[in-house]
Structures are given as structure tokens and as C-alpha cells.
C-alpha positions as CSV (number, residue, x, y, z in Angstrom):
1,X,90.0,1.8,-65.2
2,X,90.8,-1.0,-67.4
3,X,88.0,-3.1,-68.6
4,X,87.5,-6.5,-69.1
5,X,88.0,-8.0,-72.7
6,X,84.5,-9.0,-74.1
7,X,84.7,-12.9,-75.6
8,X,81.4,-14.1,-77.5
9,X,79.1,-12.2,-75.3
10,X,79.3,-8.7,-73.0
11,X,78.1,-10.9,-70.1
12,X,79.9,-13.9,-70.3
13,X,77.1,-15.7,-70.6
14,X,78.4,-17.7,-73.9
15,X,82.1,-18.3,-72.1
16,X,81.1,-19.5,-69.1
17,X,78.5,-21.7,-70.7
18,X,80.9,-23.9,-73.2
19,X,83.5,-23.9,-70.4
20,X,80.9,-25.7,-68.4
21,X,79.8,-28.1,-71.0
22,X,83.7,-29.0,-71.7
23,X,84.2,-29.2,-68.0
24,X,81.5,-31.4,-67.4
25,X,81.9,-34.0,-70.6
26,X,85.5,-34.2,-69.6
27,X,84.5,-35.6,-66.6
28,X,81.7,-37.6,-67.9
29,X,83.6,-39.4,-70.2
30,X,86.1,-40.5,-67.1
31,X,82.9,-41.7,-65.2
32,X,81.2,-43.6,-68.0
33,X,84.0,-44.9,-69.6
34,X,85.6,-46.0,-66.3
35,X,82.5,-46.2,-64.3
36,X,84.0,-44.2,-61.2
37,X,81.5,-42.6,-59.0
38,X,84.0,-40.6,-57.2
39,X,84.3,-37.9,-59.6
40,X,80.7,-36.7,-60.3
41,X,80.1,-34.3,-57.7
42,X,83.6,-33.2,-57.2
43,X,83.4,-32.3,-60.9
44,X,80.2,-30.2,-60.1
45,X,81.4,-28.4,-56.8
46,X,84.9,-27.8,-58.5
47,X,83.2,-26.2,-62.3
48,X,82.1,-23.3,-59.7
49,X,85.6,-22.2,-58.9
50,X,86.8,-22.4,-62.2
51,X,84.0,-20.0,-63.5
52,X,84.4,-17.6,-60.7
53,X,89.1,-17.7,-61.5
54,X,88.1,-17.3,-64.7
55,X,85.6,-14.8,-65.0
56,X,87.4,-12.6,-62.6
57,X,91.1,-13.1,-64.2
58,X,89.7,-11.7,-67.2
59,X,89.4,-8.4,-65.8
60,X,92.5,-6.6,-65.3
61,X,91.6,-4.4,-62.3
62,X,88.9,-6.1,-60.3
63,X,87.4,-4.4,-57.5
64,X,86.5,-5.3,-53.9
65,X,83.5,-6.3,-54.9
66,X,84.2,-8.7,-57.7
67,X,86.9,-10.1,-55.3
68,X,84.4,-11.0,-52.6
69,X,81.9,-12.6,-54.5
70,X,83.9,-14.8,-56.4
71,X,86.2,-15.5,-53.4
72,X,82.7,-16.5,-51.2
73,X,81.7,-19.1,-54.4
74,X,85.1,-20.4,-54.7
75,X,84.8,-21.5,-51.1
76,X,81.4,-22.7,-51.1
77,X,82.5,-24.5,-54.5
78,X,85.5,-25.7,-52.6
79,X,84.0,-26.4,-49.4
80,X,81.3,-29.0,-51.0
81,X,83.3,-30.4,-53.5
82,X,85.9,-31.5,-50.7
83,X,82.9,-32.8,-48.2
84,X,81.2,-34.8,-51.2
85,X,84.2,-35.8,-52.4
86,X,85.4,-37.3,-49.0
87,X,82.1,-38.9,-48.4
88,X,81.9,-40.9,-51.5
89,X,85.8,-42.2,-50.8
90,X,84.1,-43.4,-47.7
91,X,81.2,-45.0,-48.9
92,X,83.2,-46.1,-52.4
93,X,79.8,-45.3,-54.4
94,X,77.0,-43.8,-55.1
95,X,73.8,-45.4,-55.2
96,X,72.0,-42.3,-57.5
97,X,73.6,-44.2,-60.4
98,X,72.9,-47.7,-59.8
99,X,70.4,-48.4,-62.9
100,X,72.2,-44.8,-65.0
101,X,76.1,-45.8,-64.9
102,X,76.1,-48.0,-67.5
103,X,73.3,-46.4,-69.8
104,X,75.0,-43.9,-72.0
105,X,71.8,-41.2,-72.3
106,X,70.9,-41.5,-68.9
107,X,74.1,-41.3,-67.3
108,X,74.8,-38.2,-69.2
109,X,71.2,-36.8,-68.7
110,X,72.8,-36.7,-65.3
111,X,75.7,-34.6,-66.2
112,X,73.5,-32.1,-68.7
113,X,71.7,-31.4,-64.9
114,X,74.9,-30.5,-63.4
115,X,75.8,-28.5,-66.0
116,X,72.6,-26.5,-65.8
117,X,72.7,-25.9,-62.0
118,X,76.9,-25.0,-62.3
119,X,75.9,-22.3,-64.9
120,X,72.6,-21.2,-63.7
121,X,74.3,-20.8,-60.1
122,X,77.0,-19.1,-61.2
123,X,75.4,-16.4,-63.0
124,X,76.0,-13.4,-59.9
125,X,79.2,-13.8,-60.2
126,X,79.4,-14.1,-63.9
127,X,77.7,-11.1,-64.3
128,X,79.1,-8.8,-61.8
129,X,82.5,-9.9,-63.6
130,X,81.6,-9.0,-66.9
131,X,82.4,-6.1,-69.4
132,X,79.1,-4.9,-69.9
133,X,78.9,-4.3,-65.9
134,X,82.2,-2.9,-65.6
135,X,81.8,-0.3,-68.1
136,X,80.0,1.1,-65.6
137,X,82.3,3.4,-63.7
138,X,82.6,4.0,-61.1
139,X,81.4,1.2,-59.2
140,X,80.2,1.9,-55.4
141,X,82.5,0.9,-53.3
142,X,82.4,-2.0,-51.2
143,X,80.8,-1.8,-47.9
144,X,77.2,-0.5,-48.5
145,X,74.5,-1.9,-46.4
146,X,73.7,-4.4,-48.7
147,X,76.9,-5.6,-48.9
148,X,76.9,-6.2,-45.1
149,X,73.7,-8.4,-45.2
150,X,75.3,-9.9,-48.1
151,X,77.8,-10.8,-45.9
152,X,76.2,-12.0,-43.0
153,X,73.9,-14.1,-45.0
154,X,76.6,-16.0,-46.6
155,X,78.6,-16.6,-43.3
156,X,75.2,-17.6,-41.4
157,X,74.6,-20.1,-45.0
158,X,78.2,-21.4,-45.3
159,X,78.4,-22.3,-41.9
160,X,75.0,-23.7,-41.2
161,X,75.6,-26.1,-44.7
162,X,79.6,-26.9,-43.3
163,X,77.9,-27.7,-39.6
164,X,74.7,-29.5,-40.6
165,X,76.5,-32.0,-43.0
166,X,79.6,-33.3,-40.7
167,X,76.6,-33.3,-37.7
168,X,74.7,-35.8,-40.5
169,X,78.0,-37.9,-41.6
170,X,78.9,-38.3,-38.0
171,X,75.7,-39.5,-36.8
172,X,75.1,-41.7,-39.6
173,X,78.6,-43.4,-38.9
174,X,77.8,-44.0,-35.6
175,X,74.2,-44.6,-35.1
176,X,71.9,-47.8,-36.9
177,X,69.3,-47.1,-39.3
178,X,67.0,-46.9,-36.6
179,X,68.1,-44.1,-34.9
180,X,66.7,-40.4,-35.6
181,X,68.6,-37.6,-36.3
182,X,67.2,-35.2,-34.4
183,X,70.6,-33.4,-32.6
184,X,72.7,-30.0,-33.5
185,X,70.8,-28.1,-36.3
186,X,68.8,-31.1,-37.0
187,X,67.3,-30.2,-34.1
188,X,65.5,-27.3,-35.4
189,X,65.2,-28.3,-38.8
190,X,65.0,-31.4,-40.6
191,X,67.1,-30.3,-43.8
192,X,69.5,-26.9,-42.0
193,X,72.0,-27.8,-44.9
194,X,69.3,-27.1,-48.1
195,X,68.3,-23.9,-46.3
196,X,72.1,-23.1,-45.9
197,X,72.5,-23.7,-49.3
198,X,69.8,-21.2,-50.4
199,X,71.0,-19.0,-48.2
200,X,74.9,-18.9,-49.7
201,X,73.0,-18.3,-52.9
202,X,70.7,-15.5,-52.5
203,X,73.4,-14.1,-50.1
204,X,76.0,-14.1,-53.3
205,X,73.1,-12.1,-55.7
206,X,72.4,-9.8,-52.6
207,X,76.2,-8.6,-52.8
208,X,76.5,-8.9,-56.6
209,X,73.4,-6.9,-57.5
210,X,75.0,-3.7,-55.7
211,X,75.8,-1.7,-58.2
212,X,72.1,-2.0,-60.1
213,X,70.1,-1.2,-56.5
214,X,72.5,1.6,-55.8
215,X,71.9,3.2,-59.2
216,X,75.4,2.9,-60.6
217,X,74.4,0.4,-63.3
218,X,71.6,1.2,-66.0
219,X,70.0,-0.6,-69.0
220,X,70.7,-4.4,-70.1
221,X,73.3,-4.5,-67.8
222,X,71.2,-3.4,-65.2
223,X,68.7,-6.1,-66.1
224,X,71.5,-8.5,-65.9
225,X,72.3,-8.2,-62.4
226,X,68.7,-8.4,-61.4
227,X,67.9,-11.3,-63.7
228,X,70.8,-13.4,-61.8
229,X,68.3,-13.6,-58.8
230,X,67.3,-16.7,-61.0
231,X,70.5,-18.4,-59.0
232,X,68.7,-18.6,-55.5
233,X,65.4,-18.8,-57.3
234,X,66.6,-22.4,-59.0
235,X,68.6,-23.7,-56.0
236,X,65.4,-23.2,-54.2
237,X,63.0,-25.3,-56.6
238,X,65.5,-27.2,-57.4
239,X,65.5,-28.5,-53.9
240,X,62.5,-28.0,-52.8
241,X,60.2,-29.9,-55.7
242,X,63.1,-32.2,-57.7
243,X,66.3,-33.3,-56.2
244,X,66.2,-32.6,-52.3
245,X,62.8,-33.3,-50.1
246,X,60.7,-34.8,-52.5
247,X,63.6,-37.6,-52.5
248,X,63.8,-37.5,-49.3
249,X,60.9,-36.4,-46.8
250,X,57.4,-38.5,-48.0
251,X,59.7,-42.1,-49.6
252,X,62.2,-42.0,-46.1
253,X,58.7,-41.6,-44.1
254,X,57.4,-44.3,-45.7
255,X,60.4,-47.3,-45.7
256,X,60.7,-46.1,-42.2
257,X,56.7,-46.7,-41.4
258,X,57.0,-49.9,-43.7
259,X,59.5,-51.3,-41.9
260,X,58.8,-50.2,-38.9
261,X,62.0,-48.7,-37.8
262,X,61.3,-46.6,-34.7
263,X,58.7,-44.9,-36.7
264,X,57.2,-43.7,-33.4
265,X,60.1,-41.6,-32.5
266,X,60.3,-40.4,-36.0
267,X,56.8,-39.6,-36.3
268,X,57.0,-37.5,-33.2
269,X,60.3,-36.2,-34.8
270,X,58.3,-35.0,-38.0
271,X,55.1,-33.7,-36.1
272,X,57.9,-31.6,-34.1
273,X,60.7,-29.9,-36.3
274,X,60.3,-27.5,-39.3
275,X,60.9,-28.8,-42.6
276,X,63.3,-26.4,-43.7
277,X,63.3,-23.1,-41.9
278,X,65.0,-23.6,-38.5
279,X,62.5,-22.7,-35.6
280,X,62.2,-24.0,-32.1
281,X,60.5,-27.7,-31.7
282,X,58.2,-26.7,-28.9
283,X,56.5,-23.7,-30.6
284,X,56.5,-25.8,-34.3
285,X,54.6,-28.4,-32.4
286,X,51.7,-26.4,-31.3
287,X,51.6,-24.6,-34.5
288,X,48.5,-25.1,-36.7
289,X,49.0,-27.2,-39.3
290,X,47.6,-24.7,-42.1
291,X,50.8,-22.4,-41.1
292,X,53.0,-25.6,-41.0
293,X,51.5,-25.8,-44.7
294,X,52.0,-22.1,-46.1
295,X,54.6,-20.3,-43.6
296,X,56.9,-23.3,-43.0
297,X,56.6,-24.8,-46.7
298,X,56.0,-28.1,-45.7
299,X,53.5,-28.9,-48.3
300,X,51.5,-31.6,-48.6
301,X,53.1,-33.5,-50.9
302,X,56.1,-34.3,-48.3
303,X,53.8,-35.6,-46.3
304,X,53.7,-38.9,-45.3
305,X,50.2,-40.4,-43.7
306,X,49.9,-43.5,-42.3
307,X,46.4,-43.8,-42.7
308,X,46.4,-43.7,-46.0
309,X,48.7,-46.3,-46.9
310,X,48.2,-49.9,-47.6
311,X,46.8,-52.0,-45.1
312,X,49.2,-53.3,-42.5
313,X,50.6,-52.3,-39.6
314,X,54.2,-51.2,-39.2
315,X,56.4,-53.9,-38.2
316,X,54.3,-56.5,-39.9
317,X,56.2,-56.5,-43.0
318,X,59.3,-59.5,-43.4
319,X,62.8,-59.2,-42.3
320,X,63.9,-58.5,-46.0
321,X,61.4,-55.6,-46.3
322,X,62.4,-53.9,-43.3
323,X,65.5,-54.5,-44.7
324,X,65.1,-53.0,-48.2
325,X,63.1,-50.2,-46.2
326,X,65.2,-48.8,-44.1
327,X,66.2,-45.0,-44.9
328,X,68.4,-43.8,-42.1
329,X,66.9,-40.2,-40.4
330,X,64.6,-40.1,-43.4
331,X,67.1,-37.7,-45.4
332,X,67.5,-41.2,-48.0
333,X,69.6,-39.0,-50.7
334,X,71.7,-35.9,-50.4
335,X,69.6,-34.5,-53.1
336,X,72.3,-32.2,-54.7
337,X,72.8,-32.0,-58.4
């Protein structure tokens, strides 16, 4: 079997890294110099497919399993570039950049994110791609149990992400502020798209990491495959304690209670419906709130309590407060990178 030419590194680690960089500063200098929001997160979805093309092109004889991974990341990569990128042509902006755009360091501080999250993400598929796994031979073939789970996972993710955000876009466009989104997936989870989204990730490593659990793989390499579990752990943290429900769950709670925007209905809505993990409303409920805590990660800093805020009752505050508060369903940011 032919192998795959090695270029700075045996794991492409090097390759995939600059072509990021370049990717993303090409981009950036478009959006600063221009200020255009509509390119930022088309420019992140889009950097996956061109690491997964390239990676894979490299190798002269790819196997089935090289061929589904970076197929399944080239759609995800696809399938959220195209939704982000039609929301923001709807919207014409995005708010995330309102005090960056026009400050050179922190505008790009941005962009050095993405670029960290497109590589870090990427590394399954970069790996599985790479010389120093495909000296290997041969490679299992395609089809083990793992690779069915693999599977699954990543059709369950992809389509719980795909359903979750046109269920949020459609109800924003035709509902007020007020309303709470608490219908479809959203009815069993107050963020189904992030846990999608981790899903697709540790869905692509569970695929990739094949031929190191099924003993075809040995030494550095290996310890590559496993080492690229670090894709679903930083998706993960990443939106779980920076840019997804600590942007969204205890500062949405709050403008809503502040301006006392159905806040009753949401309340309820919070008491009743998992943070993440999708689980049945009645049963989360009754649940004790020390298993809400642990099991059901909803950890006390997303938590919002009433009581312990400022004086004032909800609805009290003026018109233009209410107005500056108001946060939709309480999900106030997309929170991707």
C-alpha cells in the first residue's frame, strides 16, 4: 500500500497547523480591513473541510476508514458553516464584535480562538490521515463495532445539532422576546444543539481511534490516536465553561428576571428541562437538585437565583431596562467559536 508523503511532521500536526493560521489571517484581514461580519464563522466551519480534503488527498490509497471520517467532518464543517453563514445574512451582523471590530488585537484575539478550536478539533481526522498511522498495515477494516457506534453517534449528533438550530431560528423569527423556547428538542433540553455538537466530536475520535483499540497501531502513533480524544474533550469545556452556557444560561436568566419578561414561565421552564443532556421534563422536575448538580452538569455557576439579586422586583425596572434586558429563550449568544 502506498503511503502518505510525510511534510514537516509524521502527523501532520505542523501542516495542518500553518494552513490554519493562513486560512484564518486571510480571512481576518477581509473582516478587519472591511469590517464584514459575514465571514467569521463561515471561515471557521469552512477551515474544517479544507483540513480534512487535504489531509486525506495526501494519501494515495485512503481506506474506508479515512474516507468516513473525513467525509462525516466535511459535512458537519459544511453543515454549520452554511447555517451560520445564512443566519448572519439574515440578521446583517453580529453583535459578539460590537466593541472588537474595530480594535486590531482584539478582533484578531478572536480569530487566534478559531484557529485553536479548527485545529484542536480537527486532530481525529488529522491523525488517522497521517503517515505515521498509515505505516501501519494493515489497517482493520471498516466495520468493527466501534465503528458502528461511531456511526450512530455521529448521525444521532449531526442531526440533533441540524434539528435543534432551524427549531431555534424559526421560533426566534416568529415569536417576541418574551416567549420561551421550550418546543421540539428544546423541549428536553435547554441547549440539544451543544450536546449534538459534542456528540459529532467524540463520535469522529470513536471511529478514528480504531486501529489503536483494535491493536493494529503501536507506539507514538498509537499515542496519537488516543491523544486526539483532546477534540471532544475541548469542544466540551469549551462550551461548557467559556463560550456556550456561561454566555448564555445565568446573564439570559437574569435580563429576563430584570426585565421581567415572562420570567414566570421561564423560571418554571429552567426548574423543568435539563441543561444539556436531553431527559424527559416530568422526571427532571422531581429530580433532587444535588443530581441536577453532578449527573445533569448543571452547576451552580449557571444558575440564576432570584433571591440573591439586587433588590427589586421583576417588572419594576423602566421601559429602557426591560428593553436593554431582554434575551430571547435565554440562549443570548450562539456561543460557538
Amino acid at each position: 500500500m502506498s503511503q502518505p508523503p510525510r511534510i514537516l511532521d509524521p502527523y501532520y500536526l505542523a501542516l495542518t497547523l500553518l494552513v490554519t493560521v493562513a486560512y484564518q489571517l486571510f480571512f481576518f484581514s477581509i473582516a478587519f480591513t472591511l469590517k464584514f461580519d459575514k465571514l467569521t464563522d463561515f471561515a471557521g466551519g469552512t477551515n474544517f473541510v479544507v483540513l480534512a480534503i487535504l489531509t486525506l488527498a495526501l494519501n494515495p490509497s485512503p481506506d474506508a476508514r479515512q474516507l468516513v471520517v473525513s467525509l462525516f467532518l466535511v459535512v458537519w464543517g459544511l453543515r454549520l458553516s452554511g447555517f451560520l453563514l445564512f443566519r448572519i445574512l439574515k440578521t446583517g451582523k453580529d453583535d459578539r464584535f460590537d466593541d472588537k471590530r474595530d480594535k486590531f488585537f482584539r478582533f484578531l484575539g478572536f480569530w487566534v480562538f478559531q484557529m485553536v478550536w479548527v485545529w484542536t478539533c480537527s486532530l481525529p481526522v488529522t491523525v488517522l490521515n497521517s503517515p505515521a498511522v498509515q505505516a501501519f498495515a494493515p489497517q482493520p477494516a471498516f466495520g468493527t463495532g466501534r465503528d458502528i457506534a461511531g456511526v450512530v453517534l455521529y448521525a444521532v449528533g449531526l442531526l440533533m445539532e441540524s434539528v435543534s438550530d432551524v427549531q431555534r431560528y424559526r421560533f426566534r423569527a416568529r415569536n417576541d422576546r418574551a416567549a420561551v423556547c421550550d418546543g421540539g428538542l428544546f423541549y428536553f433540553s435547554r441547549h440539544p444543539n451543544y450536546f449534538g455538537e459534542i456528540i459529532v466530536q467524540f463520535a469522529i475520535f470513536t471511529i478514528a481511534v480504531t486501529p489503536a483499540a483494535e491493536g493494529y497501531v503501536t507506539g507514538g502513533a498509537y499515542a496519537a490516536l488516543y491523544a486526539s480524544i483532546l477534540s471532544g474533550v475541548f469542544i466540551t469545556l469549551l462550551l461548557m465553561f467559556i463560550s456556550g452556557l456561561p454566555l448564555s444560561e445565568r446573564p439570559g436568566s437574569k435580563k429576563r428576571y430584570e426585565a421581567g419578561t415572562n420570567w414566570d414561565a421561564y423560571a418554571r421552564y429552567l426548574n423543568r428541562t435539563s441543561i444539556l443532556i436531553p431527559f424527559p421534563p416530568q422526571l427532571y422536575e422531581r429530580m433532587p437538585t444535588v443530581l441536577k448538580r453532578t449527573v445533569f452538569l448543571e452547576f451552580p455557576m449557571y444558575v440564576f437565583d432570584p433571591a440573591k439579586h439586587a433588590e427589586g422586583a421583576p417588572g419594576e425596572r423602566s421601559a429602557e431596562e426591560g428593553r436593554r434586558g431582554q434575551s430571547g429563550e435565554g440562549l443570548v449568544n450562539d456561543g460557538r467559536a
